[in-house]
N, C-alpha and C positions, 0 to 999 in steps of 0.2 A: 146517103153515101157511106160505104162502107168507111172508108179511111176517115169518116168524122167521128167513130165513136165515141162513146165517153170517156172510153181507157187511154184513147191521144192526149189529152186533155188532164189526166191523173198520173196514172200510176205506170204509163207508158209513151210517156209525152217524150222521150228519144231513144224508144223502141227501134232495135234493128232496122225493122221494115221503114220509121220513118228516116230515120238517118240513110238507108239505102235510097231511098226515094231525094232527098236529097241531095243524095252524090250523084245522082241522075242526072238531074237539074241542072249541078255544075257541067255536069259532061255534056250535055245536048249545048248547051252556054257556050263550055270549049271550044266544041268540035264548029260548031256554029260559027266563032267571030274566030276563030283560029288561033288562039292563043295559046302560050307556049310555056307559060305561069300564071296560077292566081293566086291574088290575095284572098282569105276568108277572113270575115267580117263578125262579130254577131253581139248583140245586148241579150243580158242576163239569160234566161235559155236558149237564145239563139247563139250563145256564146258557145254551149255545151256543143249543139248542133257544130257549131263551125269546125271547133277542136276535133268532132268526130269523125267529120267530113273527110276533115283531111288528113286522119289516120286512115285514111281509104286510099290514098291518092300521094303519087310522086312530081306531079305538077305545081303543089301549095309553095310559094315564095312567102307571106307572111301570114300570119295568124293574127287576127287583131280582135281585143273583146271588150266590152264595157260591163263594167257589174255583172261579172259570169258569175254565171252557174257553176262553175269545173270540179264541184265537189259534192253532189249531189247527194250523195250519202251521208256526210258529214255534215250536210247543211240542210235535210230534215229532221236527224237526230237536235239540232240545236234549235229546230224550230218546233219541236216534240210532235211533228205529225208525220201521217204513213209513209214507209219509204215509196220508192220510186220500182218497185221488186220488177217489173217487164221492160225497167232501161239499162241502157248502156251509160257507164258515168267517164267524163272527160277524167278524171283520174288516176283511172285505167290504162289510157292509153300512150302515157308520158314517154315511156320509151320509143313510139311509134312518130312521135311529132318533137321532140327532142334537138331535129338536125333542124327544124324550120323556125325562121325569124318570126318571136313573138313579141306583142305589144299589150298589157293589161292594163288597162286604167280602174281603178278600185276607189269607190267614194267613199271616204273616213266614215262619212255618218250615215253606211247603207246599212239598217236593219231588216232589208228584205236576203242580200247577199253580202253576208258581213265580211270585212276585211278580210279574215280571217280565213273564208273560204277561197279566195282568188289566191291570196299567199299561197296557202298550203298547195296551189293547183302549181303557182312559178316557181319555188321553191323546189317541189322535186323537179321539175324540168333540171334546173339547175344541178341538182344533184347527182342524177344522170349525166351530165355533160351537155348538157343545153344551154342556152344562153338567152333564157325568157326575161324581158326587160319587163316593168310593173311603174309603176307612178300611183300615188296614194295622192287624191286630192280629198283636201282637209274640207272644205265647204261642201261637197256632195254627198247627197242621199239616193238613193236609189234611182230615183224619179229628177234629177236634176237636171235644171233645163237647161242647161251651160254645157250639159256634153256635148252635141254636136261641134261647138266653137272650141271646147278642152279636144276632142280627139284630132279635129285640124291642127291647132300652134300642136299639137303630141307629134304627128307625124311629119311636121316640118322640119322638126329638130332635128 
């Protein structure tokens, strides 16, 4: 299948075309159950995915992520390997998603997406005039099996 190649996968795993394809998705989703807002979702790349989504789209009510990706650039420079050169980086798009209620939850001890990279993602939201909320929990690493039950009491609050 075309859309499996190996460059999805590398060096263009949120390539235009897959983030288009994507916003697809939502939209058949929308149009489908008829709704009038969504929330977008996503863990560590799918995070990037979410964020990009819904720089596409005037329907997004909140953004929510776990150990994003949102800085893709900055966070293979730190991991010393190839950049990501056929994606689109959540980064970028900060002015575009700015007005939409966000939620990041960030693991203290994630060496895959380090603190550092989710910050830098809420922080210019922030700067811009956004109002990206984040939560740093201190016991989680990337892979931590408490997120599900951390991003419920998250969004209860």
């Amino acid at each position: 299948d075309k859309m499996c190649e190996e460059k999805f996968w590398t060096g263009a795993r949120f390539a235009k075309s897959v983030i288009d394809s994507s916003n697809e998705v939502v939209s058949k989703f929308v149009k489908k159950y008829g709704f009038k807002k969504v929330n977008l979702f996503g863990y560590s790349g799918g995070a990037a995915v979410a964020v990009l989504v819904a720089s596409l789209r005037d329907d997004v009510a909140l953004i929510g992520t776990v150990a994003g990706n949102l800085n893709h650039k900055e966070l293979m420079l730190m991991h010393g390997v190839s950049p990501l050169d056929e994606s689109l980086d959540a980064i970028d798009v900060v002015e575009k998603v700015k007005d939409i209620e966000q939620f990041h939850l960030i693991g203290a001890k994630d060496g895959v997406v380090m603190p550092k990279i989710v910050l830098s993602f809420a922080m210019r939201v922030n700067l811009v005039g956004g109002k990206a909320k984040f939560k740093v929990i201190d016991e989680a690493g990337h892979q931590y099996k408490r997120w599900p039950e951390v991003w419920v009491m998250a969004l209860s609050r």
